[in-house]
C-alpha positions as CSV (number, residue, x, y, z in Angstrom):
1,X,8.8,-0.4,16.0
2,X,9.1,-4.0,15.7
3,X,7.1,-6.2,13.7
4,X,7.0,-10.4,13.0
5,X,8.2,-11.5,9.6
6,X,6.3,-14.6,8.9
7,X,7.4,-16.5,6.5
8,X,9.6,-14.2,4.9
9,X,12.8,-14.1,6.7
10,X,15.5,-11.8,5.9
11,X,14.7,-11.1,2.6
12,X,11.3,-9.9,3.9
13,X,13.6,-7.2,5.6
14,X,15.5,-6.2,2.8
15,X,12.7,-4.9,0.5
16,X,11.3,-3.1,3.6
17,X,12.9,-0.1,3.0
18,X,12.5,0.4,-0.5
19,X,8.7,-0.6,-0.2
20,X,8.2,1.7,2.3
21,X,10.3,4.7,0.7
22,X,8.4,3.9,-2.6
23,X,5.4,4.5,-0.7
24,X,6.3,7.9,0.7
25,X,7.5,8.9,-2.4
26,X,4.8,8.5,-4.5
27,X,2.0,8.0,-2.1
28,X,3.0,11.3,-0.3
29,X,-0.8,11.2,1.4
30,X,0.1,7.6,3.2
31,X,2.2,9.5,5.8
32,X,-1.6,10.6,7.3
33,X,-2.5,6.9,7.1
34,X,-5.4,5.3,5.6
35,X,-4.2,2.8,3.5
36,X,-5.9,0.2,1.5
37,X,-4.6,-2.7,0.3
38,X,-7.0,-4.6,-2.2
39,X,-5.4,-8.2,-2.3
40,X,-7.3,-10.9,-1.1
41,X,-6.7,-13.7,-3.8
42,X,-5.2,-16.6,-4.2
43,X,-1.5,-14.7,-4.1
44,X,-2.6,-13.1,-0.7
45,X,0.1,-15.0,1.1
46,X,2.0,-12.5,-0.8
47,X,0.6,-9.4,0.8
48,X,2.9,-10.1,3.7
49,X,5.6,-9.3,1.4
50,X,4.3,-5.5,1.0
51,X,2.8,-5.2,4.6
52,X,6.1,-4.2,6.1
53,X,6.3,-1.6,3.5
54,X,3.1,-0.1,3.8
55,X,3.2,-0.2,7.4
56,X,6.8,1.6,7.6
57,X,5.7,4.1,5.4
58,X,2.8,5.1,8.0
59,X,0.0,3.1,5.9
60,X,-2.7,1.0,7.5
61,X,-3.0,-2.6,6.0
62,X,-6.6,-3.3,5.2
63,X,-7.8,-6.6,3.2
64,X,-10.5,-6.4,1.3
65,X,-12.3,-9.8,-0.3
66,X,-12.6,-9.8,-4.2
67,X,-15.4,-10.8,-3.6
68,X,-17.4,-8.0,-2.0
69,X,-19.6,-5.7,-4.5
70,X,-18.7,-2.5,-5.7
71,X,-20.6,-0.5,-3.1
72,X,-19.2,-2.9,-0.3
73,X,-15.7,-1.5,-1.6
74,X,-16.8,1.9,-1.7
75,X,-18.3,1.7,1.8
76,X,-14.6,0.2,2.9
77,X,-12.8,2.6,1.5
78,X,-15.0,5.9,2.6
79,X,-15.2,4.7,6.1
80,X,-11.7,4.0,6.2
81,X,-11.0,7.5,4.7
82,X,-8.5,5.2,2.2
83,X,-5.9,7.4,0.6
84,X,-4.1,4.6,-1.4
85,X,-5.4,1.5,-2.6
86,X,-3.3,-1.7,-3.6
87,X,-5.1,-3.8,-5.8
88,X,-3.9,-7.4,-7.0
89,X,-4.7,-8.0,-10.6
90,X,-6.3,-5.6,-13.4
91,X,-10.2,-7.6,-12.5
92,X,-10.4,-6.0,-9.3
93,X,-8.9,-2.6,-10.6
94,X,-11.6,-2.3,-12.7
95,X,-14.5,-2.9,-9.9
96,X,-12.4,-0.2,-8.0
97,X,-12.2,2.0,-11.0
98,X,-16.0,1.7,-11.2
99,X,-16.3,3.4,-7.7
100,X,-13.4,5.8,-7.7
101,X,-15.5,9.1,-8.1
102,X,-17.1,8.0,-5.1
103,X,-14.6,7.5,-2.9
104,X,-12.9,11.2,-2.3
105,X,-10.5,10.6,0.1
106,X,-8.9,8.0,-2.3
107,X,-6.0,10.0,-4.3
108,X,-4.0,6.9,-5.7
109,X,-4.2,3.5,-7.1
110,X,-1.3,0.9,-6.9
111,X,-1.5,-2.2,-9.0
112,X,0.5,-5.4,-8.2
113,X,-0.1,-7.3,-11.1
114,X,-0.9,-6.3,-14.8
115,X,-0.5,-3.3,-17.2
116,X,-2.1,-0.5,-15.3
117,X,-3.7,2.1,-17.3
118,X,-2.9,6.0,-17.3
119,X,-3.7,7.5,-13.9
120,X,-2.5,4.0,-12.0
121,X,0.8,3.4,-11.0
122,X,2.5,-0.2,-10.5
123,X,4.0,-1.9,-7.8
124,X,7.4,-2.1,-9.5
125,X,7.3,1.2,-10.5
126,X,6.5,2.3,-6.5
127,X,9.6,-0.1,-5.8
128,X,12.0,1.1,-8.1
129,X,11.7,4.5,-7.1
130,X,12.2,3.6,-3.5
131,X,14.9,1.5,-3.9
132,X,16.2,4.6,-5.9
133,X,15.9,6.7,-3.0
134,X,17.6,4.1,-0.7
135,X,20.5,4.4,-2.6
136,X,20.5,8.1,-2.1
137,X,19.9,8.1,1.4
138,X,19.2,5.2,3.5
139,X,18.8,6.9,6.7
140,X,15.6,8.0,5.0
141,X,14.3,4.6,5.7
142,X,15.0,5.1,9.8
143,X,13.6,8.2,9.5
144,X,10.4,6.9,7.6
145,X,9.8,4.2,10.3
146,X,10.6,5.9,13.5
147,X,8.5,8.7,12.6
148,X,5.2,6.0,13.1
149,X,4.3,4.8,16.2
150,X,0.6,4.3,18.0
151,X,-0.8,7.6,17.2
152,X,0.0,7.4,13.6
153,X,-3.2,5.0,13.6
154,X,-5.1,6.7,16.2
155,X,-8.3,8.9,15.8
């Protein structure tokens, strides 16, 4: 697999494999796919910091707007069949939170910025733990991405 790092460079590269491995580790239903990732603010120039990640992990990089209404998130999210969901700050955690019963498919939330309450995991906690498991075994990482390819996205 071979993707464009825009405007990241090497050290885009770098946290790659720990993204990714976090992403496995905790996010075990993101091998299947179906990933959302909730962060389209002002910071979503960032996003292409975790895309590589999510992508070598087996995710699917989706944006949703902040601004959209719960049930427009909801509707995202089910269609999608989302089992992860990235969200930027703790505002648009709770709009997700408001729709989580309704979305069934969705098993974990990731939050990028903020304290997240019980039941949500952070970004730097994801991190850590893949950079943890790096360190233990970075073939891992090889293994991770090799193991996606076209039909890890198709139907």
């Amino acid at each position: 697999m071979t993707f464009l790092a825009v405007g990241g460079g090497r050290s885009l590269l770098d946290r790659a494999p720990g993204q990714a491995l976090g992403c496995r580790s905790r996010c075990a239903a993101m091998a299947s796919g179906g990933t959302v990732r909730l962060d389209h603010g002002p910071q979503h120039p960032r996003a292409r910091d975790r895309g590589p990640g999510i992508v070598h992990a087996g995710g699917t990089a989706i944006s949703v707007y902040n601004t959209l209404a719960p049930e427009q998130v909801e509707y995202v999210a089910n269609h999608s069949e989302a089992t992860v969901a990235f969200v930027e700050d703790e505002a648009f955690l709770q709009k997700f939170l408001s729709i989580r019963a309704a979305t069934p498919h969705l098993q974990h939330l990731v939050l990028i910025r903020g304290s997240a309450p019980a039941g949500v995991m952070t970004w730097d906690e994801l991190v850590a733990k893949g950079k943890e498991l790096v360190a233990k075994s970075p073939a891992d990482f090889d293994a991770s991405w090799k193991a996606v390819g076209p039909k890890t996205w198709s139907a």
